[in-house]
N, C-alpha and C positions, 0 to 999 in steps of 0.2 A: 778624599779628606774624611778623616773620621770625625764622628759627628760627640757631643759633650753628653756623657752619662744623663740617664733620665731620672730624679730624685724618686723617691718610694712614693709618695705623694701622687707626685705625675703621674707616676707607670698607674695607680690605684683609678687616677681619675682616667687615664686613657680607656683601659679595661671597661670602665663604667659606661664611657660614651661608646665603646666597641660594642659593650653591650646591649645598646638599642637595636643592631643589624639579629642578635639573637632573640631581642623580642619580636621583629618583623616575622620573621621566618618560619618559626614554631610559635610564640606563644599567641603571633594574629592570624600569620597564613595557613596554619595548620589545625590548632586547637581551638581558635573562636568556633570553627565548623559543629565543634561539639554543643557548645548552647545552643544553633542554628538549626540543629539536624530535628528537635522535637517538633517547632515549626513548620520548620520544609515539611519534613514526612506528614503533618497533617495538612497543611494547605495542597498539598502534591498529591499525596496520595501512595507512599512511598513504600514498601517493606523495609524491613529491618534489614536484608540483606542488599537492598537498593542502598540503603540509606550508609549500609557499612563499604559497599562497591565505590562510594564517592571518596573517600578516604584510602581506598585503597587504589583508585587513579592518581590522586596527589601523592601518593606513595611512590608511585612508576613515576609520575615525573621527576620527583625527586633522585629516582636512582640514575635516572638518563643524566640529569644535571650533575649526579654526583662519576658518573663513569666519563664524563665532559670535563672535569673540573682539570687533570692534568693536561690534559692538551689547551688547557683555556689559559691555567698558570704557565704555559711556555710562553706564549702570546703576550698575554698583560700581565700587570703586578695585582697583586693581591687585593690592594684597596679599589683599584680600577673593576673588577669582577665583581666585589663585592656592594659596591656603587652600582653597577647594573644590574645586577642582581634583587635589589631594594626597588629601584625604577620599574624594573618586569614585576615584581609583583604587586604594586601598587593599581597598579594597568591592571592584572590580570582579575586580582581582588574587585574593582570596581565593575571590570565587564561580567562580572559573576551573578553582580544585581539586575543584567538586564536582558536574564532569558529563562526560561522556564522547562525548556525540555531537557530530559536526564542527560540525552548522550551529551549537547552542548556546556552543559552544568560539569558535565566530569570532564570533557572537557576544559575550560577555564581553570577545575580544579590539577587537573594533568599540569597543567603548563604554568598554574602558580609553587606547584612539587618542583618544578626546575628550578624555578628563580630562588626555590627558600635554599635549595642546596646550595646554589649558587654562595648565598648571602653566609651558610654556616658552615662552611667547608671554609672558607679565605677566613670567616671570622675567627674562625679556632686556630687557625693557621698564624693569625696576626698574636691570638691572645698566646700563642705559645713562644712566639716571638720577643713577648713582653717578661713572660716567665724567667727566657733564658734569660735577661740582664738582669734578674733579682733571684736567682735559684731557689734560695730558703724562704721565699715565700710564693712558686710557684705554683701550688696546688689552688693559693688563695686567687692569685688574679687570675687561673684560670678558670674557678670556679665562678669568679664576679661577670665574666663575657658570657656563660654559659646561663647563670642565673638570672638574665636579663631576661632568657624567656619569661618570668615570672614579673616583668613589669607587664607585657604583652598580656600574659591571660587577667592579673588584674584590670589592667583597660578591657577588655572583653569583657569580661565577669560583671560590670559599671556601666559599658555603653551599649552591650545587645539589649538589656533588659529596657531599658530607658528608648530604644528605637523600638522596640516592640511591643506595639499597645494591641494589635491584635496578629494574629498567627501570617496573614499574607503584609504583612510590614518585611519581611523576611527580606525583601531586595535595598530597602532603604539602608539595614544592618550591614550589610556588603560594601553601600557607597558610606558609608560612616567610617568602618573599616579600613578601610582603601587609605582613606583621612590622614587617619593615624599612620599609618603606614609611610606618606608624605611627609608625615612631621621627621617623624623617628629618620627620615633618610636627610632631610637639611640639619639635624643636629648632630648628623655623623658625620657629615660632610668635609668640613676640616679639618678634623681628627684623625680621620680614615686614609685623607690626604700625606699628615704628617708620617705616619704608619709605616709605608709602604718604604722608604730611607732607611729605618730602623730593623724593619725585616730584612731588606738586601744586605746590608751591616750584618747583622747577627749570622746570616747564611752563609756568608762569606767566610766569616772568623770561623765559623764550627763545622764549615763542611769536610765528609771527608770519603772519598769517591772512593775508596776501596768497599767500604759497605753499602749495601743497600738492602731496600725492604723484600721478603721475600715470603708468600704468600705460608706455606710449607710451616714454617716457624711459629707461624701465628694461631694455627687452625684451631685452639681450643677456643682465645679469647675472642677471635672470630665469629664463633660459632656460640657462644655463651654469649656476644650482644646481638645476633640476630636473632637469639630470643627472647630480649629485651625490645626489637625492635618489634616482633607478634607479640607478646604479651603487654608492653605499658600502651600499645595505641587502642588498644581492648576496651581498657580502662577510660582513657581521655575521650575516647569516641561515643561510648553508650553510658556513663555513669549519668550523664545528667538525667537521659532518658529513664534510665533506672529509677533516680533518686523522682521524679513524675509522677513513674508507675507507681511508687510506694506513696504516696501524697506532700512531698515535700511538697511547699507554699515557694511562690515565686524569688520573695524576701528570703527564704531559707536557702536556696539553689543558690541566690547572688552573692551572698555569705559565705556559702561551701565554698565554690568558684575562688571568690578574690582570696578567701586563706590561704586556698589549694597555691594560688599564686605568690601570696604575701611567702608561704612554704620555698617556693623553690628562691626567690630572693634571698632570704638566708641562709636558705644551704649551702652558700659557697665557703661560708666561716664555719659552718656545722663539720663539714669532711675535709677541711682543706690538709689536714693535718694528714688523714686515711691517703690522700693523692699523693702526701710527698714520702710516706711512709714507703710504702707497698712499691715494689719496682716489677713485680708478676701481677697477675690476675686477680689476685686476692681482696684488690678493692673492687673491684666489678663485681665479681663473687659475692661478698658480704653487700653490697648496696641491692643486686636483683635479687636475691633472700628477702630483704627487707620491702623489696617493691611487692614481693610474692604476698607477702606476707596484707597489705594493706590493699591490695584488689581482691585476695579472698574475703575483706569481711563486709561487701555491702552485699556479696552472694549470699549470704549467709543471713540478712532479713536481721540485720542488727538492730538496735536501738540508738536514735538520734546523735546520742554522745559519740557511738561508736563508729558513726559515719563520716565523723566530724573531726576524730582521728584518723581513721583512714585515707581522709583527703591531707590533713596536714603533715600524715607521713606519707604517701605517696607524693605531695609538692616536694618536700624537704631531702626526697632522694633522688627520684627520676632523671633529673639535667643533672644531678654528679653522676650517675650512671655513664653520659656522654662525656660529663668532664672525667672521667677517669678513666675513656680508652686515650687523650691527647695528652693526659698523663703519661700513659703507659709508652704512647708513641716518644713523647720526649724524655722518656728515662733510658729508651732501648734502642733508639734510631739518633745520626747524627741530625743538625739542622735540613740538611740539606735532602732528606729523604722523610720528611715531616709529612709532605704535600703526599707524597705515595701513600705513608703508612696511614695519615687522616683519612683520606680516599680511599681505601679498600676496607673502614670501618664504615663509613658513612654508605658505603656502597652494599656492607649487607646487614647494618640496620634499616637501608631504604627495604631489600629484598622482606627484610621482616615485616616491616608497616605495610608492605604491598598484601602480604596473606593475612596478616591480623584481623583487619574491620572485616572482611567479608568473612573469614574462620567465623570469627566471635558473632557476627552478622547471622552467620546459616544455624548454628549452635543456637545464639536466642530465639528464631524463627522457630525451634522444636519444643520438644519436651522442655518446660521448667523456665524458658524464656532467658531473660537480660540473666538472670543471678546465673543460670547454670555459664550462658557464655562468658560472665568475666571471671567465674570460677577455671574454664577452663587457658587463661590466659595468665590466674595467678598457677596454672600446673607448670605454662612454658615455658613463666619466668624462675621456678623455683628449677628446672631443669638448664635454664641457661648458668646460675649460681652454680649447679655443678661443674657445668662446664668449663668454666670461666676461673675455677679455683686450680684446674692443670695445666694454665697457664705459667709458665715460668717465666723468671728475667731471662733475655738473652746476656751471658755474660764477655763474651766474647765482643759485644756491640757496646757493653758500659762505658762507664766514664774516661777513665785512665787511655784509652784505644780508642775514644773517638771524640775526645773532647763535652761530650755529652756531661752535665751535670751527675 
């Protein structure tokens, strides 16, 4: 039985409450680590390359979960993955506060990388889902599931500072965390539920089994976000430490932090237009330019103002970065090979985040410190922009031939 159109309205509000599974995932499970790490590393005792190694295990977890994700979508629906997905890392996040040696630390951070792919693989899954029944405003609501991460690092950005009165409170910040994490998963709860109807609906009507995704066709835009996935976690991993080293005041960090955040909540209306425009590479292209461009300037020993754009253009682009390879998927692939073509992005942005922190980690450990590694992170992402721009539409997969918008 086919189910009653979703009003514009709904589908906006759905997207939004989809959105919390994206602030789980990346903007608490993955990027709170960044305000954490100046603490850890001094209560611990940590290098900069230790301290980037831990980011780059939740990296690896992340790809295991993202190379799991189709074999997991044969099994269950969408919302059911992405519901346990939110549950493992709430768990994982919690047991992170209750041990102190590195390998168990990376550890817990390994195994909360699985859960968050878990949660952002099905979440993009669902929000493209949402897309196809409003076309001409798909760039927008996918951008709104995607920019959820930026409610996540604003909570971060408000509750690490507030749990850490002094450097070993650092395990408290974890079960705090964890918290949030719990919430954000019972307000998705029936939403996520209703979802999972509407996606099978939508797969159904647009699938169309002569096409499928196939690796070969892809390899520029491929290869232009797995350098997106080394270079922005560069950034998200050691800036704070950075912005320390220079004497940012704790009030100034928590500032940077929530804008950085408040930044990527809006960019879903900033580029939604660039998502529906662009059917090649060209939006990936033009947004890791612009990424490039705002992690070279705190290498560069700017001046406060100039630090303070740098975070509010790196929030403002970063997660359309990711909203605009599920763009590209849903411009150029039918429904029904959504799951592959998300999955084998998500699988070598993980590949990227895994060499980033420790790249940029061994780099500030030498010569010239934090500024020269996130300099070298804004090289990888100004080389993934190239890459990303010889991306073409497939046209033979477009609209007219497979149902695809």
């Amino acid at each position: 039985m086919s189910r009653e159109p979703v009003s514009g309205a709904g589908l906006w509000g759905q997207a939004l409450v989809l959105s919390l599974g994206a602030a789980v995932s990346l903007g608490v499970t993955r990027f709170a680590y960044g305000l954490l790490l100046p603490p850890m590393r001094e209560s611990l005792g940590w290098s900069y390359t230790l301290a980037g190694a831990m980011n780059t295990a939740n990296a690896a977890g992340y790809l295991v979960g993202a190379l799991l994700m189709p074999r997991l979508l044969q099994r269950w629906r969408p919302g059911q993955v992405l519901r346990a997905g939110m549950l493992l890392a709430s768990l994982f996040m919690a047991l992170s506060g209750f041990v102190t040696d590195a390998g168990a630390l990376m550890l817990q951070r390994w195994l909360a990388g699985c859960a968050s792919a878990m949660v952002f693989v099905t979440g993009g899954l669902l929000a493209a889902g949402l897309a196809q029944q409003r076309p001409h405003q798909g760039g927008w609501l996918i951008g709104l599931y995607y920019g959820g991460t930026g409610w996540g690092i604003v909570v971060s950005a408000l509750m690490v500072p507030w749990v850490l009165v002094m450097p070993e409170d650092w395990p408290r910040a974890w079960w705090a965390l964890a918290g949030v994490c719990v919430v954000a998963l019972i307000a998705v709860w029936r939403t996520v539920v209703g979802l999972d109807p509407q996606h099978s609906q939508t797969t159904a009507q647009r699938s169309h089994e002569g096409v499928r995704f196939e690796w070969a066709q892809w390899m520029p835009g491929l290869a232009g976000y797995g350098c997106f996935g080394v270079g922005y976690i560069g950034y998200m991993t050691f800036v704070i430490a950075l912005l320390r080293e220079q004497g940012a005041s704790d009030s100034a960090i928590t500032l940077f932090y929530a804008a950085l955040g408040l930044a990527v909540v809006v960019s879903a209306r900033l580029w939604a237009r660039l998502l529906d425009r662009f059917q090649g590479g060209q939006a990936l292209a033009i947004l890791n330019a612009l990424l490039a461009l705002a992690t070279v300037v705190p290498a560069l020993s700017a001046p406060g103002w100039a630090l303070a754009l740098s975070g509010l253009l790196f929030g403002a682009v970063f997660l359309s970065v990711v909203a605009s390879t599920t763009a590209l998927v849903r411009h150029n692939l039918p429904a029904s090979q959504w799951a592959r073509g998300i999955s084998a992005f998500t699988i070598v942005f993980a590949l990227g985040q895994i060499i980033g922190p420790t790249l940029v980690g061994w780099v500030a450990d030498g010569p010239g410190g934090l500024a020269r590694g996130l300099a070298c992170s804004a090289a990888v992402l100004l080389l993934g922009s190239l890459l990303a721009w010889r991306q073409r539409p497939l046209p033979h997969l477009r609209a007219g031939k497979t149902g695809v918008d």
